[in-house]
ZADREN-339871 format. One record per residue (C-alpha): x, y, z; residue number from 1. Coordinates in Angstrom, 1 decimal. Example, Ala and Ser with C-alpha at 12.3 -4.5 7.8 and 13.67 -1.06 7.14 Angstrom:
<recs>
<rec><xx>12.3</xx><yy>-4.5</yy><zz>7.8</zz><k>1</k></rec>
<rec><xx>13.7</xx><yy>-1.1</yy><zz>7.1</zz><k>2</k></rec>
</recs>
This chain:
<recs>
<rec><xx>310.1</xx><yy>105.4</yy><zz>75.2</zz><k>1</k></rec>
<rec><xx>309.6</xx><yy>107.2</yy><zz>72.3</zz><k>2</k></rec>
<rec><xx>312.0</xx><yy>110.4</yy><zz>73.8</zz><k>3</k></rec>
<rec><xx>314.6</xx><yy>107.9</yy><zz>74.7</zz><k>4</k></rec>
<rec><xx>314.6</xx><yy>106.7</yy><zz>71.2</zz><k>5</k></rec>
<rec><xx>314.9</xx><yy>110.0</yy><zz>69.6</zz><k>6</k></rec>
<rec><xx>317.5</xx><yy>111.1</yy><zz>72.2</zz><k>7</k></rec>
<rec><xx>319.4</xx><yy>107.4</yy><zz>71.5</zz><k>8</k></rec>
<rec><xx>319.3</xx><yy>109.0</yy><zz>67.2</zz><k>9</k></rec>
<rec><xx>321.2</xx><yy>112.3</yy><zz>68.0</zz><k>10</k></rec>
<rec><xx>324.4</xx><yy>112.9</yy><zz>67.4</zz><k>11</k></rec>
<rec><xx>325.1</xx><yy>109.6</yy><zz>65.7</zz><k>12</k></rec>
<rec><xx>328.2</xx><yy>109.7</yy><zz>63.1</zz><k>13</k></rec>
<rec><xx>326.8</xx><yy>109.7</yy><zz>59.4</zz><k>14</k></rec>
<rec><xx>329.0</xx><yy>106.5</yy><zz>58.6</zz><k>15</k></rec>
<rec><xx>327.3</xx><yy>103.6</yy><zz>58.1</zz><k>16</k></rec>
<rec><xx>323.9</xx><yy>105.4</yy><zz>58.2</zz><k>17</k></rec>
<rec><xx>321.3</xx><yy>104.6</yy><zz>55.2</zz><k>18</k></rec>
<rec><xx>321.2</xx><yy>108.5</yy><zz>53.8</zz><k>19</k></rec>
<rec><xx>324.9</xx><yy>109.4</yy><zz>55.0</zz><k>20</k></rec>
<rec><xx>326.6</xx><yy>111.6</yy><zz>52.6</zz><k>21</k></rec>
<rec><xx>323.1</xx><yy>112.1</yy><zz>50.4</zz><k>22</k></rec>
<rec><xx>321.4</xx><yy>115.5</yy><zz>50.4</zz><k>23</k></rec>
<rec><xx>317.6</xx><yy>115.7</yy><zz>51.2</zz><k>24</k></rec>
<rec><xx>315.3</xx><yy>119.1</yy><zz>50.2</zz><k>25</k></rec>
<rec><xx>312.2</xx><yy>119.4</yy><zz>52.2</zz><k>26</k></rec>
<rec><xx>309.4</xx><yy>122.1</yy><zz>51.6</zz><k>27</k></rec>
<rec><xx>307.2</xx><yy>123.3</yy><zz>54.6</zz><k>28</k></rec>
<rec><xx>310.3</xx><yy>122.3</yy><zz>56.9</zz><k>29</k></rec>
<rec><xx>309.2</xx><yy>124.7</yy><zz>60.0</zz><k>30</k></rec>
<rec><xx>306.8</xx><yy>122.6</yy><zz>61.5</zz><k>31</k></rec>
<rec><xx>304.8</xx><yy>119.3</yy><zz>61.7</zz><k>32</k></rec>
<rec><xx>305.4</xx><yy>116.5</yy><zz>59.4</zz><k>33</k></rec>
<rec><xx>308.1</xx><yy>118.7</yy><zz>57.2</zz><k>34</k></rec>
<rec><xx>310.1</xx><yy>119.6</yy><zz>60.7</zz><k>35</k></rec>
<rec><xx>310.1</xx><yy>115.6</yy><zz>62.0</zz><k>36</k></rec>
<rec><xx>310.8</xx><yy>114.7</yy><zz>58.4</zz><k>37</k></rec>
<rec><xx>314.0</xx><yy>116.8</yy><zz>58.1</zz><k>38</k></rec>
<rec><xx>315.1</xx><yy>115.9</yy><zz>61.3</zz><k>39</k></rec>
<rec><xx>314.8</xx><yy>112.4</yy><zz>60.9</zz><k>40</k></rec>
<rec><xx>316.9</xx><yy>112.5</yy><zz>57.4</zz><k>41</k></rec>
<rec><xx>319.7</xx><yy>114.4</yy><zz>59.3</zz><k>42</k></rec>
<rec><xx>319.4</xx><yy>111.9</yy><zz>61.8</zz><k>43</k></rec>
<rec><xx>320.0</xx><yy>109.2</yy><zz>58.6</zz><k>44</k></rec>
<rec><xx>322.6</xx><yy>110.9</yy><zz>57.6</zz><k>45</k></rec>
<rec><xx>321.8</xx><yy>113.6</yy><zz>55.4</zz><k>46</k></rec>
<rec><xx>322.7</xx><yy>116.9</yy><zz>55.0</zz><k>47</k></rec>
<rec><xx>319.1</xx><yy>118.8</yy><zz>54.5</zz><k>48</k></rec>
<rec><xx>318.0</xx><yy>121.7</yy><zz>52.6</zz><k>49</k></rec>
<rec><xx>315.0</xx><yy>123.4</yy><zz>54.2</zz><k>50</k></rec>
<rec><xx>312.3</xx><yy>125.5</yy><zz>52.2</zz><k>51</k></rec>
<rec><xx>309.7</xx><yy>127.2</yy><zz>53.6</zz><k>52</k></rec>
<rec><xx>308.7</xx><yy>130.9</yy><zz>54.5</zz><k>53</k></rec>
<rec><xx>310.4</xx><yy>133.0</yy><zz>56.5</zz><k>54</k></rec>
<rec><xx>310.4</xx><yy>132.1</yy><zz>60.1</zz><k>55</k></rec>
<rec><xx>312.2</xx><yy>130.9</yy><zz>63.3</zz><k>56</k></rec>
<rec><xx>311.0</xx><yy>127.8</yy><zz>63.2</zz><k>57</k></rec>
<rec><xx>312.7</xx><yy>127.2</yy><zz>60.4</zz><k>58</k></rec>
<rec><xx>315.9</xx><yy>128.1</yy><zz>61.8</zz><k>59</k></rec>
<rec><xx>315.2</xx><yy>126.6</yy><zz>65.0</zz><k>60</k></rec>
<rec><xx>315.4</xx><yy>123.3</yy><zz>62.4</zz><k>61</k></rec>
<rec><xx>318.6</xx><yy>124.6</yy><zz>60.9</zz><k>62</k></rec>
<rec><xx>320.4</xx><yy>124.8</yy><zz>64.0</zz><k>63</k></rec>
<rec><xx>319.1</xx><yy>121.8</yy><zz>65.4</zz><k>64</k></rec>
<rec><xx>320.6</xx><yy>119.5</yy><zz>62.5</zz><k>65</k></rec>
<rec><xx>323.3</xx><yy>121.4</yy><zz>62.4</zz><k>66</k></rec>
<rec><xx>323.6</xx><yy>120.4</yy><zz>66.2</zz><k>67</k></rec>
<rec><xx>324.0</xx><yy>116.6</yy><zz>64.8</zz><k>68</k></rec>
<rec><xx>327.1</xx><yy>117.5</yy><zz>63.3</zz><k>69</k></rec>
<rec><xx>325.2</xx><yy>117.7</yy><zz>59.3</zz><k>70</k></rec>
<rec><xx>324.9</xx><yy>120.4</yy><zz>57.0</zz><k>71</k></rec>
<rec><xx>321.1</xx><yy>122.5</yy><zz>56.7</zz><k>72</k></rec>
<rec><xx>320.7</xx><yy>125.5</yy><zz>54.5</zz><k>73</k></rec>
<rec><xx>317.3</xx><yy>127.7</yy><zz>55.2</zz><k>74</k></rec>
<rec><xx>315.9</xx><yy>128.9</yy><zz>52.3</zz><k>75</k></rec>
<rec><xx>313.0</xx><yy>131.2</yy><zz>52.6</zz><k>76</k></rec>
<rec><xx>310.6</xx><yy>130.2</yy><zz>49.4</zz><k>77</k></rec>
<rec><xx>306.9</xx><yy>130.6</yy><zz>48.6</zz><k>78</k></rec>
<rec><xx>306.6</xx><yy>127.2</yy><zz>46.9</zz><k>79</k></rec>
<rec><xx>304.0</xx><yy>128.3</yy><zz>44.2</zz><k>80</k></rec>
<rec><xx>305.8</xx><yy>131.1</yy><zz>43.3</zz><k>81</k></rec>
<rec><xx>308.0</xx><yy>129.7</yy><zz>40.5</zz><k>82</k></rec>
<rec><xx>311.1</xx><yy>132.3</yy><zz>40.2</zz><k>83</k></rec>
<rec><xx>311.5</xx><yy>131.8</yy><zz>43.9</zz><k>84</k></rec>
<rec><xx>311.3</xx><yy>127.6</yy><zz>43.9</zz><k>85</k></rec>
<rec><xx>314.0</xx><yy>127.8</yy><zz>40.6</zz><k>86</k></rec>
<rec><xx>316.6</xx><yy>130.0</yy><zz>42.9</zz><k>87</k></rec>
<rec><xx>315.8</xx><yy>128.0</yy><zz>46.1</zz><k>88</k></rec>
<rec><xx>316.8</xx><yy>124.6</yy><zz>44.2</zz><k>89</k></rec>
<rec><xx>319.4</xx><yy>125.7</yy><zz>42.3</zz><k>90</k></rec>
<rec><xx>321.3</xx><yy>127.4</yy><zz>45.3</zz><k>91</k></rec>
<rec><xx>320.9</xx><yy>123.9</yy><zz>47.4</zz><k>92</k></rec>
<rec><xx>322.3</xx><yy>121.9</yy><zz>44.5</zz><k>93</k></rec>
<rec><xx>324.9</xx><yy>124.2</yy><zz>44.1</zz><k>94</k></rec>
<rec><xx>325.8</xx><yy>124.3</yy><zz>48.2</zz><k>95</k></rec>
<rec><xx>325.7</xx><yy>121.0</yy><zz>48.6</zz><k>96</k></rec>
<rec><xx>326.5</xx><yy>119.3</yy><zz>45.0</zz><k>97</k></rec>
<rec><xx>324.1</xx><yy>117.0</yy><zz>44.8</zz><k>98</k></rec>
<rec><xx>320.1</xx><yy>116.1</yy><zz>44.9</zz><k>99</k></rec>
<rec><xx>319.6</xx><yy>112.9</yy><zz>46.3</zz><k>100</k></rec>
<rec><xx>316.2</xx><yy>112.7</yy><zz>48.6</zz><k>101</k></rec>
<rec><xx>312.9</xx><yy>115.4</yy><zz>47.8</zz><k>102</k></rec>
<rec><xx>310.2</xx><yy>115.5</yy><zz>50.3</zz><k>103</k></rec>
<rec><xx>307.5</xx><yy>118.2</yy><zz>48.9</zz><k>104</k></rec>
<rec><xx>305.6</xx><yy>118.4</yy><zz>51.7</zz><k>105</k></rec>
<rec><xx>304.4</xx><yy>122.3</yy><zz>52.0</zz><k>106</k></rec>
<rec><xx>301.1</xx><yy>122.6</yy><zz>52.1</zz><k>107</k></rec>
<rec><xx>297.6</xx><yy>124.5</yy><zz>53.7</zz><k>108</k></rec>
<rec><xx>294.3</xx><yy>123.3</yy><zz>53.9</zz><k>109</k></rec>
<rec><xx>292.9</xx><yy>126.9</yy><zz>53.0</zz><k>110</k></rec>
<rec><xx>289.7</xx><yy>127.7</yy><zz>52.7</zz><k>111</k></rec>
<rec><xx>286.6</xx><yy>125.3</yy><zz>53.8</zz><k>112</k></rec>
<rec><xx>283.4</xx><yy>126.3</yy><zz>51.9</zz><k>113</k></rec>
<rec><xx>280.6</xx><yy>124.8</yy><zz>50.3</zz><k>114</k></rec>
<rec><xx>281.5</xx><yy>124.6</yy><zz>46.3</zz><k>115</k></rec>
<rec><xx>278.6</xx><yy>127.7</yy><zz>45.8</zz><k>116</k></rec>
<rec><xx>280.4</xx><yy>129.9</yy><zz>48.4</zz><k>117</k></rec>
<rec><xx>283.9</xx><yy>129.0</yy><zz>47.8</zz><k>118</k></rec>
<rec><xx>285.8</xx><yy>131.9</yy><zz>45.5</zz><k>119</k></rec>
<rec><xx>287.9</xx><yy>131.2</yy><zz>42.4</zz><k>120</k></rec>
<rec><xx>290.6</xx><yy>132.9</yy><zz>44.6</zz><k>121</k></rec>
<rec><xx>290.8</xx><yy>130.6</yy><zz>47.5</zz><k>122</k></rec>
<rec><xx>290.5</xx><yy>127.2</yy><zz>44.7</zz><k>123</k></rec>
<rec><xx>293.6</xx><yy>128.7</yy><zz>43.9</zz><k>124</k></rec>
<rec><xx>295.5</xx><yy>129.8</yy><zz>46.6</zz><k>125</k></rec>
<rec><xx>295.2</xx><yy>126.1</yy><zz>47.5</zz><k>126</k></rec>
<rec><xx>295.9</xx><yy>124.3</yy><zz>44.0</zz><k>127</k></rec>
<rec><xx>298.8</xx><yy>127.0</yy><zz>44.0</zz><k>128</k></rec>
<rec><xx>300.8</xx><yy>125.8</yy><zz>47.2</zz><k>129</k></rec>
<rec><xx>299.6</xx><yy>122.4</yy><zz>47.2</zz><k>130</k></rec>
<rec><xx>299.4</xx><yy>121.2</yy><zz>43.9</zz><k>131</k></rec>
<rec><xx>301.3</xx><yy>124.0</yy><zz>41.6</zz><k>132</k></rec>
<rec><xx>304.0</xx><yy>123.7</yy><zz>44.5</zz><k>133</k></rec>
<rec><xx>304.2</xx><yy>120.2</yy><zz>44.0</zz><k>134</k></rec>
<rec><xx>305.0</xx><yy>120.5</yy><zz>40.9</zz><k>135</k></rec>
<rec><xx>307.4</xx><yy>122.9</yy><zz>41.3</zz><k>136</k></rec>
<rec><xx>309.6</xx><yy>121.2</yy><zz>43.5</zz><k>137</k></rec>
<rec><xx>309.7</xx><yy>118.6</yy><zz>41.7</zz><k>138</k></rec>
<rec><xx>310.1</xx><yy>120.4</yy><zz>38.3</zz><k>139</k></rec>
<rec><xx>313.5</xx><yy>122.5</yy><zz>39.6</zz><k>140</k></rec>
<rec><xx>314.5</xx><yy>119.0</yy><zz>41.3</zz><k>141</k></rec>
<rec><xx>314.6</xx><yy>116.3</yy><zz>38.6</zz><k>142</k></rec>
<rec><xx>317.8</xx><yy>118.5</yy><zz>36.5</zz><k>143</k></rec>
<rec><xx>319.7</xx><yy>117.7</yy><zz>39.8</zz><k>144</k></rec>
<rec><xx>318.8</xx><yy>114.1</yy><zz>40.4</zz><k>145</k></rec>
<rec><xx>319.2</xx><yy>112.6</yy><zz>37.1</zz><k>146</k></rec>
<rec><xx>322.9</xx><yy>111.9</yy><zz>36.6</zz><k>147</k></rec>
<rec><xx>322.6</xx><yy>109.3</yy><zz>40.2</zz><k>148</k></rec>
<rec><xx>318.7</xx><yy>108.9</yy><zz>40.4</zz><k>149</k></rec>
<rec><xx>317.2</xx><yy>109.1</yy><zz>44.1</zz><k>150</k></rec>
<rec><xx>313.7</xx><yy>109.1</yy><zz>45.8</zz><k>151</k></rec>
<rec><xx>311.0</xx><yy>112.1</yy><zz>45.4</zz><k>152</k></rec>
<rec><xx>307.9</xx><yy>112.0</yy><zz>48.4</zz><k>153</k></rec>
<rec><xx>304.7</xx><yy>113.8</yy><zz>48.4</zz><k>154</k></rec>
<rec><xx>302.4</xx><yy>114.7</yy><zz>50.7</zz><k>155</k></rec>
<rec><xx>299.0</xx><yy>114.3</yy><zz>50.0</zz><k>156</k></rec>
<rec><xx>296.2</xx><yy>113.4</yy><zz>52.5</zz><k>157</k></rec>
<rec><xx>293.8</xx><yy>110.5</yy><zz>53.0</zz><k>158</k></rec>
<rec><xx>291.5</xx><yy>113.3</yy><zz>51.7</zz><k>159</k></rec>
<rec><xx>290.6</xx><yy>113.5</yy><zz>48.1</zz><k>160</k></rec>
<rec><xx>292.0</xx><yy>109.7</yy><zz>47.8</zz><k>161</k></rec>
<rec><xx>290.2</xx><yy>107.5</yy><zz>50.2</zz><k>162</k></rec>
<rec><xx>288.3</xx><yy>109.8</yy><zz>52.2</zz><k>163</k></rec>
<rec><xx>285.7</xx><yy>112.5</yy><zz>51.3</zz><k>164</k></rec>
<rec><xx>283.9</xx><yy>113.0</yy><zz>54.3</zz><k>165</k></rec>
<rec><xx>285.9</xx><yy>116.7</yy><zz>55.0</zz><k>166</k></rec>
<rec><xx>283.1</xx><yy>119.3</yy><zz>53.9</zz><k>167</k></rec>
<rec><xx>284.1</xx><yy>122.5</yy><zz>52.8</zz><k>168</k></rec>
<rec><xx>287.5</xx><yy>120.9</yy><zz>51.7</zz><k>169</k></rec>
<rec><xx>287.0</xx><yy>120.8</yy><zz>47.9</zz><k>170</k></rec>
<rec><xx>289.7</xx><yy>122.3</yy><zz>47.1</zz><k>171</k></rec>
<rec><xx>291.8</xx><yy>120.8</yy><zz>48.8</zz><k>172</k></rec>
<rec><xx>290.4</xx><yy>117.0</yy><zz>48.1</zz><k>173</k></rec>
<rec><xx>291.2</xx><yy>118.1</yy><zz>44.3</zz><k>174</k></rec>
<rec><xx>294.5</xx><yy>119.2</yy><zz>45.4</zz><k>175</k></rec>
<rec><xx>295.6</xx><yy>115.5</yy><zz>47.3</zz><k>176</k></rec>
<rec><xx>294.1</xx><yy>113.9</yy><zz>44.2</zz><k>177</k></rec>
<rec><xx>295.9</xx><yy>115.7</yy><zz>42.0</zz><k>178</k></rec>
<rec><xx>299.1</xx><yy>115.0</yy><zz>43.7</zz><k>179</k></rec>
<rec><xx>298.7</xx><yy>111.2</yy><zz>43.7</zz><k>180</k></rec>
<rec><xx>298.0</xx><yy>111.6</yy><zz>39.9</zz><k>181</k></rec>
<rec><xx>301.1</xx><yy>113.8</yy><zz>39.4</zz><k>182</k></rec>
<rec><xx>303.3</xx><yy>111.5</yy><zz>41.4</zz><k>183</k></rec>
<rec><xx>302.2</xx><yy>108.2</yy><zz>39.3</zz><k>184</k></rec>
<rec><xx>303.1</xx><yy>110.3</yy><zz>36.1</zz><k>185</k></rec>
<rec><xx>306.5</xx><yy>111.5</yy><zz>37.3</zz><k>186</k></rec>
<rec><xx>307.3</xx><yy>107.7</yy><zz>38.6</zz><k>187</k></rec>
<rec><xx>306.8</xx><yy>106.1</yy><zz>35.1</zz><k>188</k></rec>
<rec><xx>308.6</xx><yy>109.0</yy><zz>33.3</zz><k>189</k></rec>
<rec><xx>311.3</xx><yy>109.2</yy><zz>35.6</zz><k>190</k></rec>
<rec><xx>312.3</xx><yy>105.5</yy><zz>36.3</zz><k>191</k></rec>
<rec><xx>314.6</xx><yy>105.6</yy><zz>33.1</zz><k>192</k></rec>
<rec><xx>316.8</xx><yy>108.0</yy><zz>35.6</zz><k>193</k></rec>
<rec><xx>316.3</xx><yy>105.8</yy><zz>38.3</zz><k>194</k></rec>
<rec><xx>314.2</xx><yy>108.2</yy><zz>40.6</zz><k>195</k></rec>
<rec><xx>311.6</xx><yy>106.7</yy><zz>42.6</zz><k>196</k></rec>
<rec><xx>308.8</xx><yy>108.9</yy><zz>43.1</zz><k>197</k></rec>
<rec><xx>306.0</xx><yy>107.9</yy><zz>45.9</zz><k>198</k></rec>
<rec><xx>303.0</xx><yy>109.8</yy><zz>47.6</zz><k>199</k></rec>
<rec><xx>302.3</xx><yy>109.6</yy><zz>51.1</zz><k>200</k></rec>
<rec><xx>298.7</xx><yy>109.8</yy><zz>52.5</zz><k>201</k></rec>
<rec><xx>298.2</xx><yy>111.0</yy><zz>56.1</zz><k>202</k></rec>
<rec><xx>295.5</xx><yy>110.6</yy><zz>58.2</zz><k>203</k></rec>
<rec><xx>294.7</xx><yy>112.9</yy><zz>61.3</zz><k>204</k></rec>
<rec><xx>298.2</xx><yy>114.0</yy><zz>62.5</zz><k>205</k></rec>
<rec><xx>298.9</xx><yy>116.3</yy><zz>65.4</zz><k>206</k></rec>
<rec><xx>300.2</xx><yy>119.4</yy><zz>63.4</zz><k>207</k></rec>
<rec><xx>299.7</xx><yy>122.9</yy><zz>63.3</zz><k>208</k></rec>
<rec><xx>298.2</xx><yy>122.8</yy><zz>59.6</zz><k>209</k></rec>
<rec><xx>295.4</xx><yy>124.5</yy><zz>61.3</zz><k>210</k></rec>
<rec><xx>297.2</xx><yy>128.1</yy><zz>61.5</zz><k>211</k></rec>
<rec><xx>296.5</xx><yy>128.2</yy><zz>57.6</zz><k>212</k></rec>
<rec><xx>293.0</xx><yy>126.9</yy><zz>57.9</zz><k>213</k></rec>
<rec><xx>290.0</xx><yy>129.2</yy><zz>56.9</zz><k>214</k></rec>
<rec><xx>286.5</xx><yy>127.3</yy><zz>57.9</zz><k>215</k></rec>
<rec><xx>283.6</xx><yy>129.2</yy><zz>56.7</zz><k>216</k></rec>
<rec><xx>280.3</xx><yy>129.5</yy><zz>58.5</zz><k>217</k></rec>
<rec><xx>278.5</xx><yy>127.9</yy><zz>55.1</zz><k>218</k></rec>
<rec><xx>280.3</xx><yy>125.2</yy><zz>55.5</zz><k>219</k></rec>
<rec><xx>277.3</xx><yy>123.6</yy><zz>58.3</zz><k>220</k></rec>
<rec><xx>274.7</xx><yy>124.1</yy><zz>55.8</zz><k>221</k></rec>
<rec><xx>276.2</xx><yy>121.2</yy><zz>53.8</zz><k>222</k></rec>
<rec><xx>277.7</xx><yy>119.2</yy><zz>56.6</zz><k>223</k></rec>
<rec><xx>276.8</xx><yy>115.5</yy><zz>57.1</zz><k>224</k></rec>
<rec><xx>276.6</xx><yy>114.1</yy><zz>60.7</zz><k>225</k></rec>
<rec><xx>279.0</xx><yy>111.7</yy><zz>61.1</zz><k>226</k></rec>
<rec><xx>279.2</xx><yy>109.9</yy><zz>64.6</zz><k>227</k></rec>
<rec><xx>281.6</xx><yy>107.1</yy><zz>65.3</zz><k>228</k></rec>
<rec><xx>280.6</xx><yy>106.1</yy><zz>69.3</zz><k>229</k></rec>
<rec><xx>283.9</xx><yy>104.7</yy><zz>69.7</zz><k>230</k></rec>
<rec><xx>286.4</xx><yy>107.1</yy><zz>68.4</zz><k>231</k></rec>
<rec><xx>287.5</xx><yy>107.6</yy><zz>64.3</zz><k>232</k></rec>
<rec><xx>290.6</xx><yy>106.0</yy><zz>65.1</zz><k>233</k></rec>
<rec><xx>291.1</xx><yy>103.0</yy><zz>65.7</zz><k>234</k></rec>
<rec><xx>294.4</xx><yy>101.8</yy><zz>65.7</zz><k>235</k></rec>
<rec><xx>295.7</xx><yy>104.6</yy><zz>68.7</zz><k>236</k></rec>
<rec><xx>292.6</xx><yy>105.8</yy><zz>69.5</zz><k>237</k></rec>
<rec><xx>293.6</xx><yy>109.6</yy><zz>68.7</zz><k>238</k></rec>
<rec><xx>295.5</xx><yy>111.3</yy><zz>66.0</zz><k>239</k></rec>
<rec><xx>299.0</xx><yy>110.2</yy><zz>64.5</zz><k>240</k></rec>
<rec><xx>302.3</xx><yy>111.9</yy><zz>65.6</zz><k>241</k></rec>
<rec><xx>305.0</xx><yy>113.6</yy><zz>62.9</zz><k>242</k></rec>
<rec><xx>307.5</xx><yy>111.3</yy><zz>63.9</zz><k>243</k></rec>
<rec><xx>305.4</xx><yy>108.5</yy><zz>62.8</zz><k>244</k></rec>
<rec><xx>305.0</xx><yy>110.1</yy><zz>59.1</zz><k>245</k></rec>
<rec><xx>308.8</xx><yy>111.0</yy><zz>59.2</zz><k>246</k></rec>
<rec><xx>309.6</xx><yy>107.2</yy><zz>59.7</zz><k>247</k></rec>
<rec><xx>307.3</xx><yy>106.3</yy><zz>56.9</zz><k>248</k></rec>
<rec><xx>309.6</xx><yy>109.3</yy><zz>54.6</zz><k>249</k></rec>
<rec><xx>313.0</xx><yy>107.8</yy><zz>55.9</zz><k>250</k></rec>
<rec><xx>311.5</xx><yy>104.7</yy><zz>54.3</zz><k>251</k></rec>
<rec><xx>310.7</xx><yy>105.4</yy><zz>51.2</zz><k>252</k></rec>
<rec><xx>314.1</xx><yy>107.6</yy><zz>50.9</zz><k>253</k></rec>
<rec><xx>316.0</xx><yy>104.6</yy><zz>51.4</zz><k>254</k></rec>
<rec><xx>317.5</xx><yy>102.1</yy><zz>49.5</zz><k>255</k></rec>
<rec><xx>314.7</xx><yy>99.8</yy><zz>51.7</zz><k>256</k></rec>
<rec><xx>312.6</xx><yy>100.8</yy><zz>49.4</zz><k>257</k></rec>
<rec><xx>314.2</xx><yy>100.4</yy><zz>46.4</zz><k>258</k></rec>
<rec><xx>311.9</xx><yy>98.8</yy><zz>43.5</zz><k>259</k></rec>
<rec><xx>308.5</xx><yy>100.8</yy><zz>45.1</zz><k>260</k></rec>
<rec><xx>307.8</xx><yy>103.6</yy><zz>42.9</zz><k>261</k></rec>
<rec><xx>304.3</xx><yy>105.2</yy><zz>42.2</zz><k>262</k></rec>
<rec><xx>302.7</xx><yy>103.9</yy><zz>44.7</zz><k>263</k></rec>
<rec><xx>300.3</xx><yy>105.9</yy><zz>47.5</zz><k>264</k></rec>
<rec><xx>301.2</xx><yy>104.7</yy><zz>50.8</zz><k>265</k></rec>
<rec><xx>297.9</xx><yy>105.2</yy><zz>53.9</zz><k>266</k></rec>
<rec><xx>299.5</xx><yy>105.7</yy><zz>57.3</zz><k>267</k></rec>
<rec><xx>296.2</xx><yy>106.9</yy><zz>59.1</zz><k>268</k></rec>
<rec><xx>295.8</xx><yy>104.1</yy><zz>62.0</zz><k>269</k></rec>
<rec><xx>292.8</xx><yy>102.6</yy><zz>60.5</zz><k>270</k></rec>
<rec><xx>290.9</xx><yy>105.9</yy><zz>60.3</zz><k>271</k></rec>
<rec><xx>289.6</xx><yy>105.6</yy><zz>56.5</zz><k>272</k></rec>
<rec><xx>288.6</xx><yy>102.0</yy><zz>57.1</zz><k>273</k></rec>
<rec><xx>285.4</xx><yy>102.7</yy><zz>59.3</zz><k>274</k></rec>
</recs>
């Protein structure tokens, strides 16, 4: 069902769809919930900018959206590196004109270590892409959004907010905190330009977010055995999919959803509830 769906979305004419003629930017667009997302605003009607590193999956995106009959520019950014993020933004507001949907999604979940073991080198590697890169996008953004306002959407993570159960993840928890902080802040300072700024917080989704995930021996020494007899999730009984999340993004990019601003959003299936 869920195939035919997607299938019934492609190659839809942009008129008359909720994003057509808007431009979205996405970080970490290769894969997971970035790749869905950016699809799923093409799909809408927008013509998508994509940010990440360097990588055919990035330009298997490209093509794909490009397939629909929109416009997709790759950019190949390090999202913490700020000289890189200022080019990358500026380019896609000058290619396509306008900056009407930001989904600053790239993230890693980086090293897992007890607090003792962890080095200052790894806490920053991941406040840098998740948190500094956050900031980032949205910092080179907001110049190109305030003249017609728009929506901004982070990704942060049950973790950190309503979960803290992941051991070793320290870092990371600070970082998804951080993030929902950040994106309450920006909300009430940017409403006067009419940009809505919202933080999504994903449970388990199937992604490949483990390719950037470094767990530590050390981290058993401080682990916590936590057994639930009939499965951590409860709703579909397994992880969520990227599509699911991408929905959630079209949402909140919307004009459906146009007086929520600074507000965390849980799409987890019941997972943090137990």
């Amino acid at each position: 069902m869920n195939r035919r769906m997607d299938e019934e979305k492609r190659d839809m004419p942009a008129v008359g769809l909720p994003l057509a003629g808007k431009t979205a930017l996405v970080t970490g667009a290769g894969s997971g919930i970035g790749r869905a997302s950016a699809l799923e605003l093409a799909r809408a009607g927008a013509n998508v900018c994509l940010l990440d590193l360097i990588g055919e999956r990035t330009e298997d995106v490209e093509e794909e959206i490009r397939g629909m009959g929109r416009e997709a520019e790759f950019y190949d950014v390090d999202v913490s590196d700020p000289v890189r993020m200022e080019r990358a933004v500026r380019a896609a507001a000058e290619r396509f004109g306008s900056m009407d949907v930001v989904f600053a999604n790239a993230g890693i979940n980086g090293t897992l270590a007890p607090i003792e073991d962890l080095t200052p080198e790894s806490w920053d590697e991941t406040l840098g892409i998740n948190l500094r890169g956050t900031f980032l996008t949205v910092k080179n953004a907001v110049p190109h959004m305030k003249e017609k306002g728009g929506s901004i959407v982070v990704t942060s993570s049950i973790n950190g907010n309503r979960k803290f159960s992941g051991f070793g993840m320290s870092a990371y928890s600070a970082s998804k905190a951080g993030q929902v902080a950040f994106a309450k802040m920006a909300a009430l300072e940017l409403a006067r330009y009419r940009i809505r700024v919202n933080a999504i917080c994903p449970g388990g989704i199937r992604t490949n977010i483990g390719e950037n995930t470094d767990s530590t021996k050390q981290v058993e020494k401080i682990r916590i055995p936590v057994e639930y007899p009939e499965g951590a999730h409860p709703l579909e009984h397994g992880p969520g999919r990227p599509e699911q999340v991408a929905d959630l993004v079209l949402f909140l990019a919307s004009d459906r959803s146009s007086h929520i601003t600074g507000t965390e959003i849980y799409i987890d299936g019941a997972e943090t509830l137990l």
